[in-house]
N, CA, C and O atoms as a GROMACS GRO file, in nm:
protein
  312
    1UNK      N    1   8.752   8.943  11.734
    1UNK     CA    2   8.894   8.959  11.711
    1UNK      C    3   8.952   8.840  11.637
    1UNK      O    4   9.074   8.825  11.642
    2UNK      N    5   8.877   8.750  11.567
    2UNK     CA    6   8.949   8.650  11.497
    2UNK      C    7   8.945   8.564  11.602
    2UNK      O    8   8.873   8.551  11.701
    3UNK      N    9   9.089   8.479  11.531
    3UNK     CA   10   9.110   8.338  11.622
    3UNK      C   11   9.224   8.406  11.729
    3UNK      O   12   9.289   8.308  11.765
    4UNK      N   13   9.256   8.476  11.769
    4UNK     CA   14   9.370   8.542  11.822
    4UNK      C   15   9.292   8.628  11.975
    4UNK      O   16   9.197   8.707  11.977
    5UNK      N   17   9.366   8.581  12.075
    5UNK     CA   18   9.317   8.619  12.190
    5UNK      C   19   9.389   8.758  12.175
    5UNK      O   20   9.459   8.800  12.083
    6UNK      N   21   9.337   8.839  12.334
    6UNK     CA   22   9.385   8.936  12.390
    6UNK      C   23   9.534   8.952  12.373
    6UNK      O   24   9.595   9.036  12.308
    7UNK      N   25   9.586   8.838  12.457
    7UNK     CA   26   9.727   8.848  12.499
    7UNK      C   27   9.821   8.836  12.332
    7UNK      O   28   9.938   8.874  12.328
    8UNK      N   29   9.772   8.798  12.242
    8UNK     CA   30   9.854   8.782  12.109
    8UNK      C   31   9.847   8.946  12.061
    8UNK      O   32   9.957   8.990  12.028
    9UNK      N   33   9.722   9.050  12.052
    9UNK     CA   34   9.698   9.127  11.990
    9UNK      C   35   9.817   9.223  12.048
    9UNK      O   36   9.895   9.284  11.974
   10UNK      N   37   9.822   9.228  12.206
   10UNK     CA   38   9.907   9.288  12.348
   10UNK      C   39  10.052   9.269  12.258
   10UNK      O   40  10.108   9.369  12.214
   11UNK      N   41  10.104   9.140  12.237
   11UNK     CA   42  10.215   9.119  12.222
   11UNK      C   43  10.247   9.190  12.076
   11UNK      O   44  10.349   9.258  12.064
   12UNK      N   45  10.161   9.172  11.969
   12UNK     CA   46  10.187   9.252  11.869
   12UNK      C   47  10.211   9.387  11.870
   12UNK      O   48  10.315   9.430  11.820
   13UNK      N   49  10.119   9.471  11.926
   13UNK     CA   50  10.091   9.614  11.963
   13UNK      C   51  10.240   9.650  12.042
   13UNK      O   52  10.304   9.750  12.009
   14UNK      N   53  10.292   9.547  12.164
   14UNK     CA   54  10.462   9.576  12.234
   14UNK      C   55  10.558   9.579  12.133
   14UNK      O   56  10.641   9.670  12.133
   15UNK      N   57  10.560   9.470  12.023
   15UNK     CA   58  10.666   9.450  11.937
   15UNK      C   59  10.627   9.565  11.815
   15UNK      O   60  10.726   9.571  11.742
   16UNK      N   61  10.539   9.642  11.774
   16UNK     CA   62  10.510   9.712  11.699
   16UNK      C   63  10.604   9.895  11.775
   16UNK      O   64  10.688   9.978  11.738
   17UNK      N   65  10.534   9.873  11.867
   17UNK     CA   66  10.641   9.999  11.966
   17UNK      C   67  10.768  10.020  12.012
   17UNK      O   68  10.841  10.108  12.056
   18UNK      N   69  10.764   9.884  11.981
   18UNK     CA   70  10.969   9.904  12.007
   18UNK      C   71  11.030   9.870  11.861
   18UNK      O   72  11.143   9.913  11.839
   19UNK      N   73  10.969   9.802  11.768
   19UNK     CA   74  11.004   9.877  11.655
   19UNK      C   75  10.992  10.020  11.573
   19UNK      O   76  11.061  10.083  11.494
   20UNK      N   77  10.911  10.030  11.614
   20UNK     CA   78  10.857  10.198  11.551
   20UNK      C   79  10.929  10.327  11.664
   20UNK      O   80  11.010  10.411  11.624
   21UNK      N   81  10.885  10.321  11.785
   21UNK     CA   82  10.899  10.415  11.910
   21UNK      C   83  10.734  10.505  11.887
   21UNK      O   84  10.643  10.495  11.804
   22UNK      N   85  10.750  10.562  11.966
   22UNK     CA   86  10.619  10.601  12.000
   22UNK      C   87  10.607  10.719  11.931
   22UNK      O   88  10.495  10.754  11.894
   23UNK      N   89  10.746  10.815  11.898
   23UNK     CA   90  10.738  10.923  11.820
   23UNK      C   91  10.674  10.936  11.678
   23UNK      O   92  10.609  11.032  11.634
   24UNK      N   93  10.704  10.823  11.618
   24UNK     CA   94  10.706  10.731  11.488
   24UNK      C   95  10.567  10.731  11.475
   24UNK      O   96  10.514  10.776  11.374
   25UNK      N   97  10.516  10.695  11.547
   25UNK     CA   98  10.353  10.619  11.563
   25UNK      C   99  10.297  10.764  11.582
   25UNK      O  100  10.221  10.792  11.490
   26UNK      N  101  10.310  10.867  11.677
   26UNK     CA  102  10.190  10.950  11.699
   26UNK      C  103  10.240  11.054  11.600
   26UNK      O  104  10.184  11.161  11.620
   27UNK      N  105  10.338  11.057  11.488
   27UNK     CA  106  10.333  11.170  11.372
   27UNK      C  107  10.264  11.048  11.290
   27UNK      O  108  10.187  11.100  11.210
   28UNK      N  109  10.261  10.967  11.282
   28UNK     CA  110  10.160  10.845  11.156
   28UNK      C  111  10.016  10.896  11.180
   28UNK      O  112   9.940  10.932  11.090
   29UNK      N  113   9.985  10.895  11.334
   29UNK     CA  114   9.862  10.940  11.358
   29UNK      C  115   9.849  11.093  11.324
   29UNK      O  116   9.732  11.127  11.304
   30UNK      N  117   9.911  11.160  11.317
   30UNK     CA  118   9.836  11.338  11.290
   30UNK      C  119   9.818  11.306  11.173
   30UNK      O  120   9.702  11.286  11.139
   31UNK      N  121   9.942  11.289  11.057
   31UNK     CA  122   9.932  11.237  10.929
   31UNK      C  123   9.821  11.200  10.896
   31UNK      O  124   9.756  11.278  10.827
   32UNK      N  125   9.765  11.081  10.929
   32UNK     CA  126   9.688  10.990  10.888
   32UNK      C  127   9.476  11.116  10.929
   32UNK      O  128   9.370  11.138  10.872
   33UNK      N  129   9.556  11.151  11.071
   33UNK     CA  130   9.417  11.243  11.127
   33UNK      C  131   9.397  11.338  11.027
   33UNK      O  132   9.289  11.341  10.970
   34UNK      N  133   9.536  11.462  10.981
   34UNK     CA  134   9.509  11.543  10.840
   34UNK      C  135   9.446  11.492  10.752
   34UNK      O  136   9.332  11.526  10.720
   35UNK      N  137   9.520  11.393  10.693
   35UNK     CA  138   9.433  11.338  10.603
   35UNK      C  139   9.335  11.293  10.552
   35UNK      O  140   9.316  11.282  10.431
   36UNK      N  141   9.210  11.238  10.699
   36UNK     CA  142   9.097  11.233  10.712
   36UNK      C  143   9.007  11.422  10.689
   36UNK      O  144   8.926  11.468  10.608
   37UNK      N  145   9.079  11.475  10.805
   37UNK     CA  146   9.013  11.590  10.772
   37UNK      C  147   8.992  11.674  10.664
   37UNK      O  148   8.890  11.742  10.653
   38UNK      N  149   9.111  11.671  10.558
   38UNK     CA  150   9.136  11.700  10.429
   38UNK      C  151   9.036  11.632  10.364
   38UNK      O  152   8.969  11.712  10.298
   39UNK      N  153   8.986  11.487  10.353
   39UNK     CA  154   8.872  11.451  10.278
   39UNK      C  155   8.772  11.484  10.305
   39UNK      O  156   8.683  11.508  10.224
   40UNK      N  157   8.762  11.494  10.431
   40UNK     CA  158   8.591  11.530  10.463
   40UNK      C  159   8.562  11.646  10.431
   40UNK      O  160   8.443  11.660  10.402
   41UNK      N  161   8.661  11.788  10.422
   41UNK     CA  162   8.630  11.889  10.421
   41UNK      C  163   8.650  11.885  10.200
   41UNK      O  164   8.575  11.959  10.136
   42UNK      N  165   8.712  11.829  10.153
   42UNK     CA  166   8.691  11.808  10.017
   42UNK      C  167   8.569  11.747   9.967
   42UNK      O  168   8.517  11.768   9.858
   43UNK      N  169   8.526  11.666  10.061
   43UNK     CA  170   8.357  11.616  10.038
   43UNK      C  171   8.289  11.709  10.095
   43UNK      O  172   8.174  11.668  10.081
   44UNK      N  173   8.284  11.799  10.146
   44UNK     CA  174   8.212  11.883  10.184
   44UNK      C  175   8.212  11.979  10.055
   44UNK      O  176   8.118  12.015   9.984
   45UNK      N  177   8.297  11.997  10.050
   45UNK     CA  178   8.318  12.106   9.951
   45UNK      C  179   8.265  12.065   9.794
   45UNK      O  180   8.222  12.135   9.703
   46UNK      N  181   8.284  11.950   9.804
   46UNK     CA  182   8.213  11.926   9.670
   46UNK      C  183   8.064  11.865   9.643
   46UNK      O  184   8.006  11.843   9.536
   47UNK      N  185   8.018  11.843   9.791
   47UNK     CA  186   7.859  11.866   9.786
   47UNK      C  187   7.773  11.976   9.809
   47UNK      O  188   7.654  11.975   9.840
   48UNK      N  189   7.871  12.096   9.787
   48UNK     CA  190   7.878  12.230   9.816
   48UNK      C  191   7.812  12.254   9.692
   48UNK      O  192   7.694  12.262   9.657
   49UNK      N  193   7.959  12.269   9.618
   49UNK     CA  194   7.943  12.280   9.460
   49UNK      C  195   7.853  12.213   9.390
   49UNK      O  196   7.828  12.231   9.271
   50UNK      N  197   7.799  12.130   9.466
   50UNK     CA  198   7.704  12.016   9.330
   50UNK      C  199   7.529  12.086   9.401
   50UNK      O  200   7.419  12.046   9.363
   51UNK      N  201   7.550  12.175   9.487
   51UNK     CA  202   7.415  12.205   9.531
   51UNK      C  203   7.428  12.329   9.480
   51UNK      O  204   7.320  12.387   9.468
   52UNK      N  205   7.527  12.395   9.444
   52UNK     CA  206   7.536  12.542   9.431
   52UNK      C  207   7.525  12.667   9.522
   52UNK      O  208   7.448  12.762   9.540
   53UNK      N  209   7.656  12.614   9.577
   53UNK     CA  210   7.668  12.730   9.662
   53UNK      C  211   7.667  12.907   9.627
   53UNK      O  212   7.656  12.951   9.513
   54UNK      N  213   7.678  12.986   9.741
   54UNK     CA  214   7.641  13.105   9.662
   54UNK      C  215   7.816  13.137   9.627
   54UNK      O  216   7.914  13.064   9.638
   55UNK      N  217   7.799  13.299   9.573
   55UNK     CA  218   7.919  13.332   9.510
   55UNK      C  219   8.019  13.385   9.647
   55UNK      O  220   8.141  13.388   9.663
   56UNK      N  221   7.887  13.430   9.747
   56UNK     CA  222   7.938  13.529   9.892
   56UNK      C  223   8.080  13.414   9.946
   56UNK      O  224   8.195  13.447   9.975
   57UNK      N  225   8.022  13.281   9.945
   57UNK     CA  226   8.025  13.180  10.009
   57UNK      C  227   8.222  13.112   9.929
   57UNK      O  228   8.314  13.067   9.996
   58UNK      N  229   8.218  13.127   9.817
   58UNK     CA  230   8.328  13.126   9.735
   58UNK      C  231   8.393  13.204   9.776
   58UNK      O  232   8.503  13.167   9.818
   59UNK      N  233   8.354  13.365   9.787
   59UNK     CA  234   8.423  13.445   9.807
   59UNK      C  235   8.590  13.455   9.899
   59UNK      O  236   8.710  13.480   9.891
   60UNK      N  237   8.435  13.396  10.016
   60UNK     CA  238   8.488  13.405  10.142
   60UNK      C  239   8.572  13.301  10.184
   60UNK      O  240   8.638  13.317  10.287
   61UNK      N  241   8.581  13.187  10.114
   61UNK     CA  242   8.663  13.044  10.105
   61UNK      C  243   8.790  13.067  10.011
   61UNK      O  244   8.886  12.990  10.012
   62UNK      N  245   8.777  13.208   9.909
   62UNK     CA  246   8.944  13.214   9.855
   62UNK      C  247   8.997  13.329   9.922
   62UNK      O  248   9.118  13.353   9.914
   63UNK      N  249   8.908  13.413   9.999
   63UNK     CA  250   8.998  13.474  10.086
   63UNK      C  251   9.063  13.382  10.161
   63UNK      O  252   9.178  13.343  10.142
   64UNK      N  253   8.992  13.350  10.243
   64UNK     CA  254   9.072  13.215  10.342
   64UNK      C  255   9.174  13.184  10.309
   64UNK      O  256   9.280  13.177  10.371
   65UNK      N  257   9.147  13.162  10.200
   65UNK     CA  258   9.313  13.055  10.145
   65UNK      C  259   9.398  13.148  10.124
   65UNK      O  260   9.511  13.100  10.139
   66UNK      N  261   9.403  13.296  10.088
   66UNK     CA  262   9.464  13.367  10.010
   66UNK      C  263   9.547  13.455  10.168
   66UNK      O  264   9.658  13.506  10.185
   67UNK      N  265   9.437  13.437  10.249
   67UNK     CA  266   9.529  13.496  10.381
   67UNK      C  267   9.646  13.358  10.434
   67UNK      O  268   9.758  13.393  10.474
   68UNK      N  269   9.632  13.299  10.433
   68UNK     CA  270   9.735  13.199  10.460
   68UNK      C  271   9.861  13.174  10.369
   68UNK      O  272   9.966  13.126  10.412
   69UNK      N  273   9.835  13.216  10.224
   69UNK     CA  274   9.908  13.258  10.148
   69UNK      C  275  10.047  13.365  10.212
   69UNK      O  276  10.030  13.470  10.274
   70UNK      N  277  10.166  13.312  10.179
   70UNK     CA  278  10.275  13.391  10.183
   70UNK      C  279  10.332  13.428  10.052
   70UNK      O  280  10.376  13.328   9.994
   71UNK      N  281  10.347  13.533   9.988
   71UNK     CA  282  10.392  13.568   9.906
   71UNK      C  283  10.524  13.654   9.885
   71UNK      O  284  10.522  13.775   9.907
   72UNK      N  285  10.643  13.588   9.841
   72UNK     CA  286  10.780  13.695   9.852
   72UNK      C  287  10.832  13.643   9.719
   72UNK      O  288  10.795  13.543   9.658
   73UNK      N  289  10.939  13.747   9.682
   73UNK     CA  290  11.011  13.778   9.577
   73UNK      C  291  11.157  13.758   9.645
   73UNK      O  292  11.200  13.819   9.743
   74UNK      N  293  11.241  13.631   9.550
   74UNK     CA  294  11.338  13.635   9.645
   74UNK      C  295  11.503  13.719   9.567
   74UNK      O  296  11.487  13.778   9.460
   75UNK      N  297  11.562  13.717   9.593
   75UNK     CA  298  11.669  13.872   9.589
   75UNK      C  299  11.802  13.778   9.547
   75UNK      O  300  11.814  13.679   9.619
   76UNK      N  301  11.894  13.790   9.453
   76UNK     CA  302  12.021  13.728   9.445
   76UNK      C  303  12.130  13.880   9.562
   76UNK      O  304  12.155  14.001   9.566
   77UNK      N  305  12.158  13.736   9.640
   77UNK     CA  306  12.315  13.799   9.741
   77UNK      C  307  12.392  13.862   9.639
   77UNK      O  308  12.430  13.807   9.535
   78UNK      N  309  12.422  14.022   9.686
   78UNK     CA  310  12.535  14.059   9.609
   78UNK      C  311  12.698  14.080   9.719
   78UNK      O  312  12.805  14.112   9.666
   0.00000   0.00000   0.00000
């Protein structure tokens, strides 16, 4: 831990939470957790592609996306 004991790291980590609040901090963390998962599954995906995946396999990865897809046409108020 450096030159910095326990009790300094403690005191940082208190003054970090009462500046931030705890709400602050655990949406940083999903954030930060998406965003891990988003790469790994983009490195996945592109050692996918560099091995040549099949076409079944594509297929079935733009359905995916395409069901999560919302699609509307929106209407002017008369």
């Amino acid at each position: 831990m450096g030159s910095f004991s326990i009790w300094h790291w403690l005191i940082v980590l208190v003054v970090i939470i009462l500046i931030f609040g705890t709400t602050k901090l655990k949406n940083l963390g999903k954030d930060l957790g998406g965003a891990v998962k988003g790469f790994k599954e983009g490195m996945k995906d592109a050692a996918a592609d560099a091995t040549g995946s099949t076409d079944a396999q594509k297929v079935e990865d733009s359905k995916r996306v395409a069901g999560q897809t919302i699609d509307v046409q929106a209407k002017e108020k008369s």
